[in-house]
C-alpha positions as CSV (number, residue, x, y, z in Angstrom):
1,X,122.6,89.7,156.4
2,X,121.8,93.7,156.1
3,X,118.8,94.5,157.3
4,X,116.9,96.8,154.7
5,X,115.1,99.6,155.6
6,X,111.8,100.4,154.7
7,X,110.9,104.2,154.1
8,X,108.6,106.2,155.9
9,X,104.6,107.2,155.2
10,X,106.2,110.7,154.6
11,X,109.0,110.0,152.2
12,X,106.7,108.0,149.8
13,X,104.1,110.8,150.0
14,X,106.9,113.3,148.6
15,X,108.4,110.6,146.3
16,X,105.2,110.1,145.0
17,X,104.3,114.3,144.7
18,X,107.8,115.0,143.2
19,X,107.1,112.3,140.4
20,X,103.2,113.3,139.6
21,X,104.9,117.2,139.3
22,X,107.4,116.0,136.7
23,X,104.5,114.0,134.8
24,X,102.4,116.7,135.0
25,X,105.2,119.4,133.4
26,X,105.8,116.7,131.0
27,X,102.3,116.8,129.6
28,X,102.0,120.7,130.1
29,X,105.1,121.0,127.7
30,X,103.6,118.8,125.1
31,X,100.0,120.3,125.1
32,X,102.1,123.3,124.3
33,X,104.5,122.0,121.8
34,X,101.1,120.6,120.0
35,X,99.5,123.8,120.1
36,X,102.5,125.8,118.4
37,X,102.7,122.7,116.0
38,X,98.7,123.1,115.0
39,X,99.3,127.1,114.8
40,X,102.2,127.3,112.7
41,X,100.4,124.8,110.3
42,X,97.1,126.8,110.1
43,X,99.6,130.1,109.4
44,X,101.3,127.9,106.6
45,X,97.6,126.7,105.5
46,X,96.6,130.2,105.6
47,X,99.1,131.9,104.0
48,X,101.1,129.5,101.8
49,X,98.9,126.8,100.3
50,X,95.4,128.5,100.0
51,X,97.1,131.2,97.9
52,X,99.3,128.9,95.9
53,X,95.8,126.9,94.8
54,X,94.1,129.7,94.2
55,X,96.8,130.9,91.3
56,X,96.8,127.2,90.1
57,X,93.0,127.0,89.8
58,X,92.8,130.7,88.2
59,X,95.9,129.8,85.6
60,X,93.9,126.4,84.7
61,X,91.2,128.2,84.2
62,X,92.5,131.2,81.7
63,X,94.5,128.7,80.0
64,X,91.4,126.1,79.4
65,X,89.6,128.9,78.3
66,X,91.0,129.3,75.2
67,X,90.0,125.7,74.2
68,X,85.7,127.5,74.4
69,X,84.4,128.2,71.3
70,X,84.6,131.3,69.5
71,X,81.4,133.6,70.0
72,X,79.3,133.0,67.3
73,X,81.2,130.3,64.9
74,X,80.4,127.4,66.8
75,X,84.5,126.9,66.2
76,X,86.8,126.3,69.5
77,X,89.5,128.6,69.5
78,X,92.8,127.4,67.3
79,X,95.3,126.5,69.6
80,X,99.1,127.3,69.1
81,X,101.3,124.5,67.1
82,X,103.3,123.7,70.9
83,X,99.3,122.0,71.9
84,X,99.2,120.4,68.7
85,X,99.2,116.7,68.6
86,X,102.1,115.3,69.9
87,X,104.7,114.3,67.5
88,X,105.2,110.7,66.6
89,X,108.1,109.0,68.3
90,X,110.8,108.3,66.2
91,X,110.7,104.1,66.1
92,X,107.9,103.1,64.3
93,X,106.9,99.5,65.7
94,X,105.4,97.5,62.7
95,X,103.5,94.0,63.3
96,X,103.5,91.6,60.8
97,X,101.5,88.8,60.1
98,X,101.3,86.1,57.3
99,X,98.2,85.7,54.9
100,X,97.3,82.2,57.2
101,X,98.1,83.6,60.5
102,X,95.4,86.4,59.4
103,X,92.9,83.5,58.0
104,X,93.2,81.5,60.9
105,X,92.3,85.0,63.4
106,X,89.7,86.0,62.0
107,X,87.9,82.4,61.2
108,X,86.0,81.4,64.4
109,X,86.8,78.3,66.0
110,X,84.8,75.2,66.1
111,X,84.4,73.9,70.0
112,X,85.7,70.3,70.8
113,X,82.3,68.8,70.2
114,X,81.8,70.1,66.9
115,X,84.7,68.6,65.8
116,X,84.0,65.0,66.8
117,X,80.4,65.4,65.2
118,X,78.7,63.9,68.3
119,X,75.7,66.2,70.0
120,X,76.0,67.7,73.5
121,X,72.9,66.2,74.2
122,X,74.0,62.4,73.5
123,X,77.5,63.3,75.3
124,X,75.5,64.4,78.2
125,X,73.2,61.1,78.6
126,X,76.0,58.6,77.9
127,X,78.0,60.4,80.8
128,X,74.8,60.0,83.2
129,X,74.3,56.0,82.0
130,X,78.0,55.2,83.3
């Protein structure tokens, strides 16, 4: 059988130290690659979107201005024929309904009990008597 050595105090000690070096670069190298992350999104924050919301909101504003009313006539503006209503599609879907089928919507409809004629009330004590 081979006899297996064990290593000495000393070579675990620099195992151990060479390994928490490497962990410790590790972490170093993503604190920085986090850091460059979070500053290139500020500068694209900053510089990109912040602006690009500021010309949407000021172009929704001039362009829902023109829907204010006129200055003295009480009127709102008259908008071009392209905001008009929209334009009807071009199928046209049509219901129909017969003369009963329209008679027998817009009657209302007895309940079960007033079609048998008996009351709630006596339906209600002959259930309790049983």
């Amino acid at each position: 059988m081979a006899e297996f050595e064990l290593p000495s105090t000393e070579t675990l000690r620099r195992n151990a130290l060479t390994r928490s070096q490497q962990r410790n670069a590790q972490v170093a190298r993503r604190r920085i690659a986090g850091r460059w992350v979070l500053w290139t999104l500020g500068l694209l924050l900053r510089w990109v979107v912040l602006p690009a919301l500021l010309v949407a909101s000021l172009l929704w504003a001039f362009r829902h201005d023109n829907a204010s009313p006129e200055p003295g006539t009480g009127q709102p503006a008259a908008r071009p024929a392209s905001d008009a209503a929209p334009r009807p599609s071009k199928r046209v879907l049509q219901l129909r309904l017969d003369e009963d089928e329209i008679v027998q919507r817009r009657s209302p409809r007895a309940a079960p009990q007033a079609q048998s004629g008996a009351s709630p009330i006596a339906d209600d004590r002959s259930s309790r008597e049983r």
